[in-house]
ROSE-4610 file (N, C-alpha, C; in Angstrom, 1 decimal, always signed):
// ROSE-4610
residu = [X/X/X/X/X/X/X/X/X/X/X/X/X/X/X/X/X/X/X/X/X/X/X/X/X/X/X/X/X/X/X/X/X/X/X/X/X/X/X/X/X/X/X/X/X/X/X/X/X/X/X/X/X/X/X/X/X/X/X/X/X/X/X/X/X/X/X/X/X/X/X/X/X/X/X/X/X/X/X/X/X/X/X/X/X/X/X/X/X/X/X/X/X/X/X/X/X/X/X/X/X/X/X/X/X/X/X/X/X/X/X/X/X/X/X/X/X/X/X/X/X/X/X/X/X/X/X/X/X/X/X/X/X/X/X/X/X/X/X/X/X/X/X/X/X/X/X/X/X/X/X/X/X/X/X/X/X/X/X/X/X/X/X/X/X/X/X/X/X/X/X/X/X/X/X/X/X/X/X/X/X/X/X/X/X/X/X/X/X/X/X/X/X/X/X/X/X/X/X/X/X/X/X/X/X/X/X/X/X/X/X/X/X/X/X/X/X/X/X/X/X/X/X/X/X/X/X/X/X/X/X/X/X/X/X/X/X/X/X/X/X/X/X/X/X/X/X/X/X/X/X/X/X/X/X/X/X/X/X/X/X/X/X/X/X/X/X/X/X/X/X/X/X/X/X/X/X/X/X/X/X/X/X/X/X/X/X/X/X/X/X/X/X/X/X/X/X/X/X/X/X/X/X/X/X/X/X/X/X/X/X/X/X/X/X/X/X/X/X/X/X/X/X/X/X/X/X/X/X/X/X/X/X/X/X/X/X/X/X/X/X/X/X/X/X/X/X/X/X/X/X/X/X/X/X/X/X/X/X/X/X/X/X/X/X/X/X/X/X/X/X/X/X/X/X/X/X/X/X/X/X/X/X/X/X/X/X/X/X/X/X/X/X/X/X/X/X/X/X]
num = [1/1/1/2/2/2/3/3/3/4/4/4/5/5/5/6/6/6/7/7/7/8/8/8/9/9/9/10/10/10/11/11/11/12/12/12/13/13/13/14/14/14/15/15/15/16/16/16/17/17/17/18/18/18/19/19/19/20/20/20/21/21/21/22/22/22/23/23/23/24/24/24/25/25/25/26/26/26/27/27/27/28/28/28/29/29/29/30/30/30/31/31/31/32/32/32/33/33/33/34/34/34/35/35/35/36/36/36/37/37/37/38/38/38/39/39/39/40/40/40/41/41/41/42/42/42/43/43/43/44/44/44/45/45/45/46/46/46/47/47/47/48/48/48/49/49/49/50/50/50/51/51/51/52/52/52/53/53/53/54/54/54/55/55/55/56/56/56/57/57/57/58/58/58/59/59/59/60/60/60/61/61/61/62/62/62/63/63/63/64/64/64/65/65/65/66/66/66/67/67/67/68/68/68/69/69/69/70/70/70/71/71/71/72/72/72/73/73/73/74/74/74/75/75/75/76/76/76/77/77/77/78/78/78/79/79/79/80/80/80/81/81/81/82/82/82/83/83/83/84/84/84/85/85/85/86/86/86/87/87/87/88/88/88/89/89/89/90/90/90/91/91/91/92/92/92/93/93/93/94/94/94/95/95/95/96/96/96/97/97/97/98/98/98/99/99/99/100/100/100/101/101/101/102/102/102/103/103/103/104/104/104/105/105/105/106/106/106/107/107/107/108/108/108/109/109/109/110/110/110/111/111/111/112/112/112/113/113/113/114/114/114/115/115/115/116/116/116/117/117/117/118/118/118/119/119/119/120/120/120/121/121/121/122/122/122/123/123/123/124/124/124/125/125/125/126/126/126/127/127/127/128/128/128/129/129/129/130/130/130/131/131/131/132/132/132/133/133/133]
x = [+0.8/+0.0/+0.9/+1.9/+2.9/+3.2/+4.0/+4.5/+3.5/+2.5/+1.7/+1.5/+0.8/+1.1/+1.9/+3.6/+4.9/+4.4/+4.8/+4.3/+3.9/+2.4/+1.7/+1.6/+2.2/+2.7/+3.8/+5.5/+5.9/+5.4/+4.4/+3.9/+3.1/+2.7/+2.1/+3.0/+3.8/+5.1/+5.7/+5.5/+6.7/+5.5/+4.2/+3.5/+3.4/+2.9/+3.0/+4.8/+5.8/+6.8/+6.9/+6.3/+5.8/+5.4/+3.9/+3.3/+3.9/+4.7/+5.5/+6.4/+7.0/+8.2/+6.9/+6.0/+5.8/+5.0/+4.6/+4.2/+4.8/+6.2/+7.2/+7.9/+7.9/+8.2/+7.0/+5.7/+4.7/+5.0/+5.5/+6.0/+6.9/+8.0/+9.1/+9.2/+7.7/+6.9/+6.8/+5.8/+5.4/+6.5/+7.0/+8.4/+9.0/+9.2/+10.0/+9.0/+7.7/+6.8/+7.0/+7.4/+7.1/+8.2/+9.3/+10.7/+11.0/+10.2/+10.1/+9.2/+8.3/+7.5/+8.7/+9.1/+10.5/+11.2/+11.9/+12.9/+12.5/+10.9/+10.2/+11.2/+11.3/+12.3/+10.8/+10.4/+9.5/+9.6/+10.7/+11.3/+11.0/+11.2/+11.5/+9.8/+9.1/+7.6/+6.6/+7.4/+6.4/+7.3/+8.5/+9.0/+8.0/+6.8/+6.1/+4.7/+4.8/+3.6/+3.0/+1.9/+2.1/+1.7/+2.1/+2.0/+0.8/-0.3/-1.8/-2.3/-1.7/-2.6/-3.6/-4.6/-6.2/-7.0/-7.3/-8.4/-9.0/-10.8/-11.2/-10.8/-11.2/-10.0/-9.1/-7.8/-7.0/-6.1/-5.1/-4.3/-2.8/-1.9/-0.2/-0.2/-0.3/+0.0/+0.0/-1.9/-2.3/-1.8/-1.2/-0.5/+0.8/+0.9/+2.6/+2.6/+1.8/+1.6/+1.0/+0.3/-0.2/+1.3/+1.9/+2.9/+3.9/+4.4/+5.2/+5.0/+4.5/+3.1/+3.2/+3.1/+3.5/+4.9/+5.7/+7.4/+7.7/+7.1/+7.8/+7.6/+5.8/+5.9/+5.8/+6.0/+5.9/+7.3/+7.7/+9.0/+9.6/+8.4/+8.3/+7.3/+7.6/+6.4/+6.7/+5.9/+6.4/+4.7/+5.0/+3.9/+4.6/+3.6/+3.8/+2.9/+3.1/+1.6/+2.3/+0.8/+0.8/-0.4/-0.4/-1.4/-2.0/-0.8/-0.9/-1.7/-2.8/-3.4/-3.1/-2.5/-2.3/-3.3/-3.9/-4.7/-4.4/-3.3/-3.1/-3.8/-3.7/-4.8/-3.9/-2.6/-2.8/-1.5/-1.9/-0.6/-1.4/-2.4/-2.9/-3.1/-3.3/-3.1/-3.8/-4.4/-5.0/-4.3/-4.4/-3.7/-4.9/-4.9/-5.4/-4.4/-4.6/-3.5/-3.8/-4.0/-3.6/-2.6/-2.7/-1.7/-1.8/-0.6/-0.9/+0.3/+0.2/+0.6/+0.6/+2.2/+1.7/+3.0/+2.5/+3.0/+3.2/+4.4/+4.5/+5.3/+4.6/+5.2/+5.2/+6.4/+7.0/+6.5/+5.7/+5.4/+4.0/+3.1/+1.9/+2.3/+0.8/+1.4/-0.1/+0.2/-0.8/-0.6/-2.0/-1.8/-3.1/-3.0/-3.8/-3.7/-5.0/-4.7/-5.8/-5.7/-6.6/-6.4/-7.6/-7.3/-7.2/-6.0/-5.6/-5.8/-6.5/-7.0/-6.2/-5.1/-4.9/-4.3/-4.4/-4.5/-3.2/-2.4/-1.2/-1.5/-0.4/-0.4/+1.0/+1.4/+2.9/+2.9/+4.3/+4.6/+5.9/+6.3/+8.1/+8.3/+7.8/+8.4/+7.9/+8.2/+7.8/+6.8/+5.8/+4.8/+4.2/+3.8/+3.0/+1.5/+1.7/+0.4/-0.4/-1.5/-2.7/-4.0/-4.7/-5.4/-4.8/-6.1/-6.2/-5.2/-4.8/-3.7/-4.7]
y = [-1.2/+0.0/+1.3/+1.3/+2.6/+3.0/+1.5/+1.7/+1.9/+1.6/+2.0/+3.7/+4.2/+5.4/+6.4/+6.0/+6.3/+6.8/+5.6/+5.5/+6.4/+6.4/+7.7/+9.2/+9.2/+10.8/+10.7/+10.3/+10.3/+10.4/+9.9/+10.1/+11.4/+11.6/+12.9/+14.5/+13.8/+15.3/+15.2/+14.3/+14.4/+15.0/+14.6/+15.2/+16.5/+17.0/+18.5/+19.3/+19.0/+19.1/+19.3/+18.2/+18.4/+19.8/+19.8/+20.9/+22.2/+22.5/+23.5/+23.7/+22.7/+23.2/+23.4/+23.2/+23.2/+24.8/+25.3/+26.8/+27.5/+27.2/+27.8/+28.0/+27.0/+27.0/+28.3/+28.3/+29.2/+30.1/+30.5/+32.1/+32.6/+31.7/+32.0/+32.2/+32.0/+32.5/+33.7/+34.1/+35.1/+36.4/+36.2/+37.1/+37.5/+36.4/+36.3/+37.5/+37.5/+38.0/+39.4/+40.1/+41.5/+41.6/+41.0/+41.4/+42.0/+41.2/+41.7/+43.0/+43.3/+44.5/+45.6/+45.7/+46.3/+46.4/+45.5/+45.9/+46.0/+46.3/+46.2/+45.1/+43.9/+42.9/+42.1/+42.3/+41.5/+39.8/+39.6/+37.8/+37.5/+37.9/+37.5/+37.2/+38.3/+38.6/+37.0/+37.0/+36.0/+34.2/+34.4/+32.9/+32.6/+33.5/+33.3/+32.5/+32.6/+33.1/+31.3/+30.8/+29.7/+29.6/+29.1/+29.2/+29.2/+28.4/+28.2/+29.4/+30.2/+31.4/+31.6/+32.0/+32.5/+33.0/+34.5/+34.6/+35.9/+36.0/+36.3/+36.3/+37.6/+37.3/+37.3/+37.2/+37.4/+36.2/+36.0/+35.2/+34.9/+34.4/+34.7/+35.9/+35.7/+37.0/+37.9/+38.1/+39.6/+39.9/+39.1/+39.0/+40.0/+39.2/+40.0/+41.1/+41.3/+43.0/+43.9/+43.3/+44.1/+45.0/+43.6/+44.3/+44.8/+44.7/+45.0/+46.6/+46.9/+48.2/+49.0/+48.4/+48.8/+49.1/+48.1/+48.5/+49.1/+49.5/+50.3/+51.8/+52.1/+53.1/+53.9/+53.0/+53.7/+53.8/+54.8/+55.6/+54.3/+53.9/+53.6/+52.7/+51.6/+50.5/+49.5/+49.9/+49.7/+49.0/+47.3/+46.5/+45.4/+45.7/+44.8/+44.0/+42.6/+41.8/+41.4/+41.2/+40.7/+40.3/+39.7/+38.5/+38.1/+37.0/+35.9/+34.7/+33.9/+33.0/+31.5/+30.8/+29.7/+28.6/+27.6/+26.4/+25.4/+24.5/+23.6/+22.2/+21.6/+21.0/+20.0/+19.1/+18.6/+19.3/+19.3/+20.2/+21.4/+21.7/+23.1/+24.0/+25.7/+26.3/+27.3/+28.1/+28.9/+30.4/+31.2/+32.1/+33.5/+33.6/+35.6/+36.0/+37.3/+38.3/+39.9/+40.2/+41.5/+41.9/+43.2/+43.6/+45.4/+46.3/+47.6/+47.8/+48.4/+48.9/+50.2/+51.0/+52.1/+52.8/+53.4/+53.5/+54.8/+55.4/+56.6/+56.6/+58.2/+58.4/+59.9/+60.2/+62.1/+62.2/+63.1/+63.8/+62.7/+62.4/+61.6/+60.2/+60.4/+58.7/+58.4/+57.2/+56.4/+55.2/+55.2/+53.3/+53.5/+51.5/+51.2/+49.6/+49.2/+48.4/+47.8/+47.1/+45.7/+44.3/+43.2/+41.9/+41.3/+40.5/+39.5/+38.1/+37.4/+36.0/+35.2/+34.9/+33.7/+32.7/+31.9/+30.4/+30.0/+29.2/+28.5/+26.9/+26.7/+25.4/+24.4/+23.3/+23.0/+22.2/+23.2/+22.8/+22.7/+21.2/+20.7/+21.3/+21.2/+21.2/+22.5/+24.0/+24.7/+25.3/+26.3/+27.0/+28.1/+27.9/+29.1/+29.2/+31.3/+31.4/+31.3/+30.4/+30.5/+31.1/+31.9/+32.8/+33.9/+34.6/+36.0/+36.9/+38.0/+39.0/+39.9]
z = [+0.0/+0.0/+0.0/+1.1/+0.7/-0.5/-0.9/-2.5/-3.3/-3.5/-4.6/-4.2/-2.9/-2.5/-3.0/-2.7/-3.5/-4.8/-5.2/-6.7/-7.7/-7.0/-7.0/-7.3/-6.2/-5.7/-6.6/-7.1/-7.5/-9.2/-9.8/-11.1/-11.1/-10.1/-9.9/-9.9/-8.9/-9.1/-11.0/-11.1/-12.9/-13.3/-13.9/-14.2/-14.1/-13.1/-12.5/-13.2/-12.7/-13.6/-14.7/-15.6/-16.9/-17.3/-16.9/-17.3/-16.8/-15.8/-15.5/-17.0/-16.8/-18.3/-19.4/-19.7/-20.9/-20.6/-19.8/-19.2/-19.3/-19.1/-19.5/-20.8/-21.4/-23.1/-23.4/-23.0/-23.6/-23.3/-22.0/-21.6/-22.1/-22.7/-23.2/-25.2/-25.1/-26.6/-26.5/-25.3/-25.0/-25.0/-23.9/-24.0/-25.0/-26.0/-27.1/-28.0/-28.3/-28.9/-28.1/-27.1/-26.5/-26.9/-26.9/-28.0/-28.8/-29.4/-31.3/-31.1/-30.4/-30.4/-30.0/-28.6/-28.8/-30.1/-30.5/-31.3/-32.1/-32.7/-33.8/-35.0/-34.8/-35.2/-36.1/-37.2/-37.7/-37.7/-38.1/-38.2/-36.8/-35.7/-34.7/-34.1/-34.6/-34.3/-34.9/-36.4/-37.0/-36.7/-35.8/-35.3/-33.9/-33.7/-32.4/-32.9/-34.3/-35.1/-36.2/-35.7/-36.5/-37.9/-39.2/-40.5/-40.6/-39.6/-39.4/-39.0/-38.8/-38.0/-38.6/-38.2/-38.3/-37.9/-37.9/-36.4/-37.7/-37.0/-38.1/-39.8/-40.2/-42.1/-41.8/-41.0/-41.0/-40.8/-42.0/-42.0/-42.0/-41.7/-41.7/-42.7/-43.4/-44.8/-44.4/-44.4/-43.7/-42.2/-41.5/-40.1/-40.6/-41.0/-41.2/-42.0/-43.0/-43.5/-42.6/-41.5/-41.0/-39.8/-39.1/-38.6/-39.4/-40.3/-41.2/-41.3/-41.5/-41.7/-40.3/-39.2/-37.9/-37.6/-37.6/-37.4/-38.3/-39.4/-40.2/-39.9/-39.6/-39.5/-37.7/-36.9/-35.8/-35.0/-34.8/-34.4/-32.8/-32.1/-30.9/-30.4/-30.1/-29.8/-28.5/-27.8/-26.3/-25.5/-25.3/-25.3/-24.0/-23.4/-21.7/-21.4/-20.8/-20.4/-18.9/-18.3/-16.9/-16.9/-15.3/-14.9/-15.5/-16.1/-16.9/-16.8/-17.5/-16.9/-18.2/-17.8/-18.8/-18.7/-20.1/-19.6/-20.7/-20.2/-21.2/-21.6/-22.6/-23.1/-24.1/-23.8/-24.8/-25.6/-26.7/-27.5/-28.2/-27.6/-27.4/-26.1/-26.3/-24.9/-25.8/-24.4/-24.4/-23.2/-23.2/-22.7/-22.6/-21.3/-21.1/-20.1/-20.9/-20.1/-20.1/-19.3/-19.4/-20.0/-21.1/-22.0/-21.7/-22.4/-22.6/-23.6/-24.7/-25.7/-26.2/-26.3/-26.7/-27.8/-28.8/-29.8/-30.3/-31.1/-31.0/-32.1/-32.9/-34.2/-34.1/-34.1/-34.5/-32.7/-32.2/-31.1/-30.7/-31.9/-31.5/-30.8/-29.1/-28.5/-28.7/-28.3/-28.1/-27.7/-26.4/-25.6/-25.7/-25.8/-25.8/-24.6/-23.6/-23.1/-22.6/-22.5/-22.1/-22.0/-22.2/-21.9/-23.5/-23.6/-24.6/-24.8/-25.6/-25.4/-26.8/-26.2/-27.3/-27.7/-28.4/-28.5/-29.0/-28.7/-29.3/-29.6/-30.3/-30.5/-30.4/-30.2/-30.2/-31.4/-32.0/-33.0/-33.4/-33.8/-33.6/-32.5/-30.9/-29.8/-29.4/-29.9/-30.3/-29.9/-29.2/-28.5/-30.1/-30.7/-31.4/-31.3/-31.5/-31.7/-32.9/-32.7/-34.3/-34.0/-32.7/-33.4/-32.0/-32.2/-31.3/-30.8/-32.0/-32.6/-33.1]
């Protein structure tokens, strides 16, 4: 009865473990994506970004012209998230977070801020986002 107890608890902690690292691989998407918004680094923006992306019309293509279009023309782009809520599922995730973003061209600013809802997938190991951008 202990051992099986053991046992147990021991399959239980690796587990839990598990999903820690893999929460972590997703945060380390995350991060990686406020990066690119910093250094307005497009490549870096769309290695967060999965080839599936889709949320309303909007698809990789239009994804990336869209920011393309942004780092190009904003002087300053400065994008933060907190209280983070992760729910893994599998080799899908789901993510809300409070976000605030704010962007600035010549003298004109602007932020904008609120709650962010969006979905990843694991792909070759990999954490990307495919919709809600």
């Amino acid at each position: 009865m202990r051992k099986a107890l053991g046992s147990a608890l021991l399959t239980l902690l690796f587990l839990s473990a598990c999903q820690t690292s893999e929460e972590e691989k997703i945060y380390q998407t995350l991060r990686q994506r406020e990066e690119a918004f910093q250094k307005k680094n497009l490549s870096l923006y769309l290695s967060c970004i999965s080839s599936g992306y889709q949320d309303k019309d909007e698809d990789l293509g239009r994804l990336k012209d869209r920011m393309e279009g942004y780092f190009k023309n904003f002087d300053r782009i400065e994008y933060r998230s907190w209280d983070r809520s992760v729910e893994i599922t599998g080799e899908s995730a789901g993510v809300v977070q409070q976000f605030q973003l704010e962007v600035e061209r010549g003298k004109a600013r602007k932020r904008y801020s609120g709650k962010e809802f969006l979905f990843l997938k694991k792909e070759r190991g990999k954490w990307k986002i495919t919709k809600g951008l």
